[in-house]
Rosetta silent file (secondary structure, phi, psi, omega in degrees, C-alpha in Angstrom):
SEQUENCE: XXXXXXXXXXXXXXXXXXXXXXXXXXXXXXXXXXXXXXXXXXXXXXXXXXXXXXXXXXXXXXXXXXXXXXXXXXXXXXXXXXXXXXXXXXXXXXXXXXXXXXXXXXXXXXXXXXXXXXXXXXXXXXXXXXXXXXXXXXXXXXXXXXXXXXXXXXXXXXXXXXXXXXXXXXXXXXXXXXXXXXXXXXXXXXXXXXXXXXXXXXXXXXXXXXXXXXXXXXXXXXXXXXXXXXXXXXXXXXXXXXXXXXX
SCORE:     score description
SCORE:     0.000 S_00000001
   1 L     0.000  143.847 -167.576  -23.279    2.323    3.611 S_00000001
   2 L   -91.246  143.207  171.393  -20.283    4.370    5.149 S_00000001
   3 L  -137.532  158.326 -162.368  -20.593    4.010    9.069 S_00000001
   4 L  -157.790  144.890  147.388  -17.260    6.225   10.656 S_00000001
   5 L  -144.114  113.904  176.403  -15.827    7.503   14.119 S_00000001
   6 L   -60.227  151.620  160.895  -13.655   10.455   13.940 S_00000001
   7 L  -148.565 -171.672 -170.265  -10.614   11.291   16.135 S_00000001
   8 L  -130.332  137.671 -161.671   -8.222   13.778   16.229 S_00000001
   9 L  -138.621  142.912  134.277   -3.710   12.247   16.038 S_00000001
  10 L   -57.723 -173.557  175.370   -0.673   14.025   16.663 S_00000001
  11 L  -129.789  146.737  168.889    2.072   14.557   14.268 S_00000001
  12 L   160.824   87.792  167.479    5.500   13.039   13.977 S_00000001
  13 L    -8.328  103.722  166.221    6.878   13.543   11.202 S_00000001
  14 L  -122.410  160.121  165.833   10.223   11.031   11.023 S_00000001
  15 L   -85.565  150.473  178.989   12.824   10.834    8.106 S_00000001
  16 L  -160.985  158.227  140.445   14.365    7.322    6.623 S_00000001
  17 L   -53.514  115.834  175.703   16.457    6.470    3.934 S_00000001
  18 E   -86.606  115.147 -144.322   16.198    5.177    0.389 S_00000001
  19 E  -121.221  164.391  162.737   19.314    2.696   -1.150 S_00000001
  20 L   167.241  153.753 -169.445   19.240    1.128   -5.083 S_00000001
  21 L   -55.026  -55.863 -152.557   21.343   -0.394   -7.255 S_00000001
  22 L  -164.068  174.521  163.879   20.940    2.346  -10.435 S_00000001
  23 L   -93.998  123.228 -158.962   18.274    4.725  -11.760 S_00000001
  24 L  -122.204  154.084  175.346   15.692    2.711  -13.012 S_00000001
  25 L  -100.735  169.745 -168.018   12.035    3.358  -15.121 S_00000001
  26 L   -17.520  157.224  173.441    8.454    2.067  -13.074 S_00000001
  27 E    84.035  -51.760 -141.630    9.406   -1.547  -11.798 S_00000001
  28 L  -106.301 -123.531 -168.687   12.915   -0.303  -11.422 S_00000001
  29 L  -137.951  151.584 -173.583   14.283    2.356   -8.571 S_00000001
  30 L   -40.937  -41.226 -175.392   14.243    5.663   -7.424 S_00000001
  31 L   100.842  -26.460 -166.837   17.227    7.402   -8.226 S_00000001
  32 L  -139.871  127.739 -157.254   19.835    8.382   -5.561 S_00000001
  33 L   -67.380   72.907 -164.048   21.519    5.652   -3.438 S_00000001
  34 L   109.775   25.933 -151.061   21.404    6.735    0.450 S_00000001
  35 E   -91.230  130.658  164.058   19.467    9.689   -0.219 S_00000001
  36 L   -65.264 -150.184 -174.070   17.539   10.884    3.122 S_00000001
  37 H  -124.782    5.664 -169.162   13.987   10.935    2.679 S_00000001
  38 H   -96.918  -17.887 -174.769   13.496   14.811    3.977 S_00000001
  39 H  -101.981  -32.192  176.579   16.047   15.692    0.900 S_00000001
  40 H   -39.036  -55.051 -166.768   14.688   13.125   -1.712 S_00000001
  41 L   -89.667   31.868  166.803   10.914   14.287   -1.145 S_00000001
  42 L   -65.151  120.194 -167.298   11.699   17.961   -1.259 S_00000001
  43 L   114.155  -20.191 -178.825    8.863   19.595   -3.008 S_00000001
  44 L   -56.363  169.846  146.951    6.482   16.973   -2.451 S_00000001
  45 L   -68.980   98.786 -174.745    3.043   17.363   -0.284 S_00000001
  46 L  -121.629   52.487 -178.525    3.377   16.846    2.699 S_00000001
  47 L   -56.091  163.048 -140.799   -0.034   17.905    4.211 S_00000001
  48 L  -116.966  -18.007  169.885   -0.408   16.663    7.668 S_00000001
  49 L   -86.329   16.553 -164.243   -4.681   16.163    7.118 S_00000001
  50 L   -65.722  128.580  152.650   -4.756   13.830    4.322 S_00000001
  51 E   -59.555  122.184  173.200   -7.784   11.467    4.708 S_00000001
  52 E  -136.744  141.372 -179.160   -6.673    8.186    3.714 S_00000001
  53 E  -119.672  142.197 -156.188   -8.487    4.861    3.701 S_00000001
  54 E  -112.990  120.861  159.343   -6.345    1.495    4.354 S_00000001
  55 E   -94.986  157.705  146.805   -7.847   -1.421    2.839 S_00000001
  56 L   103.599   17.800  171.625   -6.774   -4.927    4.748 S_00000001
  57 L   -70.144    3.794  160.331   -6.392   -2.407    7.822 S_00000001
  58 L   -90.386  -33.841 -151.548   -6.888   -5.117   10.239 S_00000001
  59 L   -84.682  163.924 -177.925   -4.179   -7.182    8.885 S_00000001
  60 H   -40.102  -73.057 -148.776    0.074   -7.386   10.064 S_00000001
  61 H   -72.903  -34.336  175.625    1.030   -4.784    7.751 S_00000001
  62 H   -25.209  -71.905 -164.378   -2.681   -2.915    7.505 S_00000001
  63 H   -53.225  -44.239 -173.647   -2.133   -2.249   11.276 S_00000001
  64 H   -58.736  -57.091 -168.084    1.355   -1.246   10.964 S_00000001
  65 H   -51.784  -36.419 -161.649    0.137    1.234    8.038 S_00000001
  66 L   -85.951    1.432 -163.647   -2.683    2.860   10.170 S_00000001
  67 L  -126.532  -95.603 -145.454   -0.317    3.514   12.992 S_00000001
  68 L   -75.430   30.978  144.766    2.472    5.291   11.064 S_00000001
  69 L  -103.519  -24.232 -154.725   -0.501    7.689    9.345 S_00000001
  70 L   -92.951  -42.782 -178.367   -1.607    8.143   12.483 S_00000001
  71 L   -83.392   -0.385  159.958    2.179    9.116   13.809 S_00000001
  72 L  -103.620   -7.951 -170.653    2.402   11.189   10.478 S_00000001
  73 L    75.164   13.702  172.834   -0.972   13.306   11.524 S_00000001
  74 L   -67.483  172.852  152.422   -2.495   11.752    8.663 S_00000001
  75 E  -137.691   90.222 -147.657   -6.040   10.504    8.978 S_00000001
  76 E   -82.159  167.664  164.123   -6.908    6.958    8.498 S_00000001
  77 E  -131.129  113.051 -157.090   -9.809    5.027    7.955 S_00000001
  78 E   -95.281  132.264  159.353   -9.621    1.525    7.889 S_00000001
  79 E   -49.482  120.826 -167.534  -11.806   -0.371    5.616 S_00000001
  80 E  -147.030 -169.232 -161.741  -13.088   -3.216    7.309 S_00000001
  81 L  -102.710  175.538  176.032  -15.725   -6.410    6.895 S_00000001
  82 L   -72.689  -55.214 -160.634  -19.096   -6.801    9.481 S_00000001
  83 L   -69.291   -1.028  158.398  -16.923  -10.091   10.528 S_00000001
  84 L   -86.861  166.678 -157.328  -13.568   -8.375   11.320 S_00000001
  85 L   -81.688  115.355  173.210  -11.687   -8.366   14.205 S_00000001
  86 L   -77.914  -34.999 -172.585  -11.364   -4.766   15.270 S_00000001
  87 L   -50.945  -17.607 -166.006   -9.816   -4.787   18.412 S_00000001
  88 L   -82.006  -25.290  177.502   -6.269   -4.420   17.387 S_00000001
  89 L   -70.752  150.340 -147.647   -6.843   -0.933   15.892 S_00000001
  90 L   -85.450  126.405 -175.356   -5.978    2.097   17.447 S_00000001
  91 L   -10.800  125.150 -168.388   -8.257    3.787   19.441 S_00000001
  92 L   116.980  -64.502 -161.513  -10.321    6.322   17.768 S_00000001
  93 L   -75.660  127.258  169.605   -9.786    5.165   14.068 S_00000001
  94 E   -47.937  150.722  160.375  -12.607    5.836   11.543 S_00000001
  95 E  -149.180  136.825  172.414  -13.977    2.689   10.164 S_00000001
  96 E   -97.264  151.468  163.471  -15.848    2.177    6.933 S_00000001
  97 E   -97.189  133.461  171.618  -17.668   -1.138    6.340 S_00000001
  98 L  -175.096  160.168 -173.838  -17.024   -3.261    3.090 S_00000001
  99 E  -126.820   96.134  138.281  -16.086   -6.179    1.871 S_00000001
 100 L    15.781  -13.453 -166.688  -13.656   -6.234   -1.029 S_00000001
 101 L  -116.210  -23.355 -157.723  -15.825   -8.702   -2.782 S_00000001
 102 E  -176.870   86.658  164.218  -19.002   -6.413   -2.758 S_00000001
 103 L  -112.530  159.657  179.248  -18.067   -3.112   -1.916 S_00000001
 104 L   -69.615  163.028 -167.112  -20.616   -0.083   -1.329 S_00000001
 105 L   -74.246  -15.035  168.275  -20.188    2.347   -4.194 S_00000001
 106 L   -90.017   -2.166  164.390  -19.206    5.286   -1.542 S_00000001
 107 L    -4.770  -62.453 -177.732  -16.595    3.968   -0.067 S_00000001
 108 L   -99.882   -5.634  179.460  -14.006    5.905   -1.023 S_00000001
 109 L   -61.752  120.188 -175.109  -16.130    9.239   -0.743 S_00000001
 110 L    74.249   29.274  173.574  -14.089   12.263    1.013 S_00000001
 111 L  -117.095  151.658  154.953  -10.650   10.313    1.037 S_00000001
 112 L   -82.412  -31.148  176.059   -7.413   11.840   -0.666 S_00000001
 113 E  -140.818  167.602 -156.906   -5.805    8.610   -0.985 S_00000001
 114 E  -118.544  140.974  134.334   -6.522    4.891   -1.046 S_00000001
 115 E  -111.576  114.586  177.235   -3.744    2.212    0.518 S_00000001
 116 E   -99.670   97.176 -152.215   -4.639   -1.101   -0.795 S_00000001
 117 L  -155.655   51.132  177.326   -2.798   -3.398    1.394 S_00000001
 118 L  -115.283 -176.445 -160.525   -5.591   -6.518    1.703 S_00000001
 119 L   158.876   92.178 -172.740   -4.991   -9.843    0.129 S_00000001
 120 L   -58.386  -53.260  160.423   -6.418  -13.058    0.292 S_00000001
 121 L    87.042  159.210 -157.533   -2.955  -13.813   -0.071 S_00000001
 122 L   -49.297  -30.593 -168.510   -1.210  -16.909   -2.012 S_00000001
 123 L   -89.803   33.073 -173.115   -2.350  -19.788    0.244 S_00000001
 124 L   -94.325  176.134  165.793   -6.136  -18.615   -0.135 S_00000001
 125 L   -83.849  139.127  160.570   -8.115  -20.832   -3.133 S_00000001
 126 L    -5.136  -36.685 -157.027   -7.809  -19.865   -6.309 S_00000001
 127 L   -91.229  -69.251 -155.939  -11.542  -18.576   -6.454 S_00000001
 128 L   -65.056  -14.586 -177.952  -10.976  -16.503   -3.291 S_00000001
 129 L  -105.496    7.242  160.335   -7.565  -14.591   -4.502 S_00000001
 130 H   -88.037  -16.641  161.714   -9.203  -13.783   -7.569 S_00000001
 131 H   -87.607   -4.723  146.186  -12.108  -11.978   -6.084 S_00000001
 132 H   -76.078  -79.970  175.762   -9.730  -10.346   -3.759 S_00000001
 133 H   -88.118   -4.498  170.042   -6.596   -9.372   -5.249 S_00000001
 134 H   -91.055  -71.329 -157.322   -7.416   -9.497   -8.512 S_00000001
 135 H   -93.646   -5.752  176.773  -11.285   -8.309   -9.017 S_00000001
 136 H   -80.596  -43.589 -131.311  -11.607   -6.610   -5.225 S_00000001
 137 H   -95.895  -84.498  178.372   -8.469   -4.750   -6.157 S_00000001
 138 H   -26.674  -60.889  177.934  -10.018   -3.314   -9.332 S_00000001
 139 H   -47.146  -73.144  157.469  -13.263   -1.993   -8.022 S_00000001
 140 H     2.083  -72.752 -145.670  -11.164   -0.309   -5.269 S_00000001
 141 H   -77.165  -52.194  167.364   -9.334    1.140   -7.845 S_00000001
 142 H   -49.550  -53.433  179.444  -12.762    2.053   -9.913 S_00000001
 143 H   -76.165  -12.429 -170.873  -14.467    3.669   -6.960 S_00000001
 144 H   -92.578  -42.194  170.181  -11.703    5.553   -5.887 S_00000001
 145 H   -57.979  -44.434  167.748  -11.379    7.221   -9.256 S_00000001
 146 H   -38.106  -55.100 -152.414  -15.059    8.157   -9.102 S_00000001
 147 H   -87.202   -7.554  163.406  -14.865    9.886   -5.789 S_00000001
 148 L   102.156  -23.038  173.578  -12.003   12.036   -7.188 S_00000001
 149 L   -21.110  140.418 -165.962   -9.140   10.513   -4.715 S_00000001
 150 L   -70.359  -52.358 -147.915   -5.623   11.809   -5.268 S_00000001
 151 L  -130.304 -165.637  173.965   -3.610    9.058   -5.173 S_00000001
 152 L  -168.600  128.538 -165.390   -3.991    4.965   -4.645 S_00000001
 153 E  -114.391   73.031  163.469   -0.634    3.111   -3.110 S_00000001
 154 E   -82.925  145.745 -168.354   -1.007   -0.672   -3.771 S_00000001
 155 E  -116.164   98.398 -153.985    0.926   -3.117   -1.937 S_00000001
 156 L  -107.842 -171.901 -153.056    1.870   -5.865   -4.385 S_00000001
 157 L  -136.810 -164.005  146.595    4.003   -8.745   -4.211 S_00000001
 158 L   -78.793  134.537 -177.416    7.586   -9.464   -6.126 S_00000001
 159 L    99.759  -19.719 -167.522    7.414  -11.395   -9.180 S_00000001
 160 L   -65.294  -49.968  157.562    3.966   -9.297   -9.857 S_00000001
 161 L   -45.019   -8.696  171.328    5.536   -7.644  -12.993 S_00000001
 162 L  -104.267  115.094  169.073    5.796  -11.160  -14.977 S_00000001
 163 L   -26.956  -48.113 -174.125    2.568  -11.675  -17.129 S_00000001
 164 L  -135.533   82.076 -166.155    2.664  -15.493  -16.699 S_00000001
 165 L   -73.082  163.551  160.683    4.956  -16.245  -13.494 S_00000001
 166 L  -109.971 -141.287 -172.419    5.500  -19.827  -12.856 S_00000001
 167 L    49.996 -141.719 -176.671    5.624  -22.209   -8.995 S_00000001
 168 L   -96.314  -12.294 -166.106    3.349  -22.234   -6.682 S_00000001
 169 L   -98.503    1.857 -163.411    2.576  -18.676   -6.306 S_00000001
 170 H   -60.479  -31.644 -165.636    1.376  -18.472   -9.984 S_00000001
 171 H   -76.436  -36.824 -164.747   -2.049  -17.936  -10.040 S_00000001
 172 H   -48.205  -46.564 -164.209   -1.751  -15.437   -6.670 S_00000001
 173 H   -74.167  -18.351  167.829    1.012  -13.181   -8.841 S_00000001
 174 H   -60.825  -61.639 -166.898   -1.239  -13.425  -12.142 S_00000001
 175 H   -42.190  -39.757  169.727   -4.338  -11.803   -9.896 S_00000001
 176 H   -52.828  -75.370  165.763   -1.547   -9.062   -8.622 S_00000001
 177 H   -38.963  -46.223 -141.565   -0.147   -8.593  -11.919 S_00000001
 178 H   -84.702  -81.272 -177.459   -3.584   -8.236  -13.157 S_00000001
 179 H   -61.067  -18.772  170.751   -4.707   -5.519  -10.769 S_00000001
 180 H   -81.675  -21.108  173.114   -1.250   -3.672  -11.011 S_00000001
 181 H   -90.934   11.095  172.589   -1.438   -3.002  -14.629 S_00000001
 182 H   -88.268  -48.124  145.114   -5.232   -2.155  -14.071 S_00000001
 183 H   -40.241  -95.424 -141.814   -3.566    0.819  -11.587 S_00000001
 184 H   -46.188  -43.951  160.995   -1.563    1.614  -14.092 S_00000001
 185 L  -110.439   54.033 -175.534   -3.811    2.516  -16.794 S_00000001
 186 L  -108.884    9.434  170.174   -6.495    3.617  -15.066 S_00000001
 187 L    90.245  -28.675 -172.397   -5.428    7.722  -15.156 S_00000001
 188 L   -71.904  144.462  155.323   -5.120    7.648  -11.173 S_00000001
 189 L   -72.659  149.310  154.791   -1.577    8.777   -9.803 S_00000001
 190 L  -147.406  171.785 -168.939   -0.290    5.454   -8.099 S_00000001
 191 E  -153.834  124.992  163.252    2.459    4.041   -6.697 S_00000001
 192 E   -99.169  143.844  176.572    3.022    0.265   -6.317 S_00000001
 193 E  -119.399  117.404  178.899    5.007   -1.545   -3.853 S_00000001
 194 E  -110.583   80.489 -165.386    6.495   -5.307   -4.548 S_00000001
 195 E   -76.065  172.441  177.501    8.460   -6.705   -1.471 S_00000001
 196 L   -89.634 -152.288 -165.694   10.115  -10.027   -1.431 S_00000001
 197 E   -89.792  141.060 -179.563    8.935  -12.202    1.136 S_00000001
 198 E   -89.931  166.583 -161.204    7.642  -10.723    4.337 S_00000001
 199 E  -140.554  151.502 -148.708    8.914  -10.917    7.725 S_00000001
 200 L  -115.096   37.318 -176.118    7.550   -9.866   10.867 S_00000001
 201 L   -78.782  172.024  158.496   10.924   -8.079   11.994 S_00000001
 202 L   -82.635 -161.689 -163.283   10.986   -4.115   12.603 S_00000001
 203 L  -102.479  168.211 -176.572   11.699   -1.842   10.803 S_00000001
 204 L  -104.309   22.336 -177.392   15.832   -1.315    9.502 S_00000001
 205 L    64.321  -45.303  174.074   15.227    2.141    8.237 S_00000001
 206 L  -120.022   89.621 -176.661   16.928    1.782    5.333 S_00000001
 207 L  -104.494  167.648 -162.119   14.818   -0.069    2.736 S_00000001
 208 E   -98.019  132.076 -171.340   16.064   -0.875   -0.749 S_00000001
 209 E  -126.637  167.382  164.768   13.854   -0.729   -4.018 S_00000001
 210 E   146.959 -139.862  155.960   14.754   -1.388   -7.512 S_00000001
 211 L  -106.116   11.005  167.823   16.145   -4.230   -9.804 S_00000001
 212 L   -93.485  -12.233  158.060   19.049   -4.255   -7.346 S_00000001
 213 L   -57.083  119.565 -168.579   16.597   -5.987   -5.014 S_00000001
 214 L   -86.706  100.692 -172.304   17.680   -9.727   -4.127 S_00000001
 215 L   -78.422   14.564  135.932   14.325  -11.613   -4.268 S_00000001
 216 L   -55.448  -32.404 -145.186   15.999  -14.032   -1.758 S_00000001
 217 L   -92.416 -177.388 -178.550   16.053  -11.505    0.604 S_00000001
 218 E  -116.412  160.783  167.191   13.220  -10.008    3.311 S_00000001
 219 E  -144.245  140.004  175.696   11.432   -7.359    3.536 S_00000001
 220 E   -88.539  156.395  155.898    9.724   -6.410    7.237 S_00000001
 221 H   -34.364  -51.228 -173.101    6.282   -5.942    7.702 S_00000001
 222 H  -102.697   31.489  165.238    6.978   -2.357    9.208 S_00000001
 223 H   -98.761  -44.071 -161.549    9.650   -1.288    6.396 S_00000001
 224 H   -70.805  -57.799 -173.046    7.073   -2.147    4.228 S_00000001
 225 H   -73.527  -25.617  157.519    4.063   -0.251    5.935 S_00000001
 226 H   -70.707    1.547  149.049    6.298    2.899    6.372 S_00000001
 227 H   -87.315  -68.974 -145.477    6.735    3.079    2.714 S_00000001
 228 H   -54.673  -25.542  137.008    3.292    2.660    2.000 S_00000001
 229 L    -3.627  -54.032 -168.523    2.618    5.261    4.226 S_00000001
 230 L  -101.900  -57.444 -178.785    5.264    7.770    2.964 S_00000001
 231 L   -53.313  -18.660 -153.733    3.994    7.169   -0.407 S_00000001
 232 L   -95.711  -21.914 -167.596    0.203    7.437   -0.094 S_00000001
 233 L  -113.109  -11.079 -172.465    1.064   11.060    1.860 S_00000001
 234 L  -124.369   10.045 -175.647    4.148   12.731    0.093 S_00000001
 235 L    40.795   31.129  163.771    4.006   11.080   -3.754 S_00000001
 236 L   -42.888  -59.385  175.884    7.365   10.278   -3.198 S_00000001
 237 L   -90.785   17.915 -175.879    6.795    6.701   -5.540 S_00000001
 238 L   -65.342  146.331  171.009    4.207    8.405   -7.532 S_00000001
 239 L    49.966   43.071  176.285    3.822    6.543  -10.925 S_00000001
 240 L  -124.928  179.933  176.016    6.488    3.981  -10.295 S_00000001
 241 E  -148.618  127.181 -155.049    6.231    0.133   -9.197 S_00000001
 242 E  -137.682  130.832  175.124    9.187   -0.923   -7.093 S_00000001
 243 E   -80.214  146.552  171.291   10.778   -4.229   -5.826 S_00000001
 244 E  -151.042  168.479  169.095   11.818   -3.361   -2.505 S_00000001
 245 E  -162.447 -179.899  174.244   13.155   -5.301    0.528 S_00000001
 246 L   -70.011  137.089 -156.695   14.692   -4.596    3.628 S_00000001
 247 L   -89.822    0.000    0.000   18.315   -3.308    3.765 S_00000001
């Protein structure tokens, strides 16, 4: 069952830069090295009402994301659990209830776009990141096609793009991998995002995606939630999947 509270956000609209190594296909980069982001996405949509629903919208970057939609005049709605902690979200903000494990089939009803930016994340058990980021991920991704949603923006990891990764992170990046090629051929426009490891810095403005990304490197939390952001409302990344990190 959807339960919601409407508000009404201002708009304001900022510009940022995009750096990379080369022109690259999905996985790879963008095209133009230091390009600003008001001349890159020229042509793009950049309606100012988009409904959007943020899963993992309680979470570092969730919060970050629902805040820069909000300071784009977007309008989010953050998906959220009976058991989460609400308070941090900004006054105001719709909320749907669901749980990623067992979500209702309406969920996604009357959004243009989806930002999937939940995670049980690598130190969860095995059991629990597969019913999250792997099979939570999917449904998402199922119900949102039902309800007709324009676009879906998943927030992915680095490393997500190898079929059988190795370390310690392996089984989290199979369950990633899993649901990003599940995006991929599921017919929806999408856009994937794979940062290196996150960091809870601001943002630098200028972050970098391609194969020229150093997966040594950082990426901040709010470089990270201002692309997913920019992507989910202008299709800027539409039908690519991009290492990115912080310049």
């Amino acid at each position: 069952m959807i339960t919601s509270s409407a508000s009404v956000f201002g708009a304001n609209a900022g510009a940022f830069r995009l750096q990379k190594a080369s022109a690259d296909p999905p996985g790879g980069g963008v095209g133009i090295r230091g390009e600003r982001f008001a001349d890159f996405a020229q042509g793009k949509d950049f309606s100012m009402s988009m409904t959007i629903l943020v899963a993992g919208a309680t979470g570092q970057t969730g919060l970050q994301v629902v805040r820069y939609l909000i300071d784009r005049g977007a309008v989010p709605t953050a998906l959220v659990r009976e058991d989460s902690d609400t308070t941090a979200l900004p006054p105001g903000v719709s909320r749907r209830e669901g749980d990623l494990t067992d979500l209702p089939t309406d969920v996604c009803h009357g959004m243009d776009a989806v930002i999937f930016a939940a995670g049980a994340g690598g130190s969860s058990s095995p059991e629990m990141t597969d019913a999250v980021d792997r099979d939570g991920a999917k449904r998402l991704i199922d119900l949102a096609r039902q309800a007709g949603v324009m676009r879906f923006v998943m927030l992915s990891s680095i490393g997500a793009d190898q079929p059988d990764p190795a370390g310690d992170l392996a089984h989290y990046l199979k369950a990633k991998h899993a649901a990003d090629e599940y995006l991929m051929s599921s017919g929806m426009t999408y856009a994937i995002l794979r940062p290196v490891a996150l960091t809870d810095d601001g943002r630098n403005g200028e972050p970098i995606l391609g194969h020229g990304v150093d997966k040594a490197a950082t990426a901040s939390r709010a470089d990270v939630a201002h692309l997913l952001a920019e992507a989910a409302m202008t299709g800027q990344l539409d039908g690519l999947a991009q290492n990115m990190q912080s310049a």
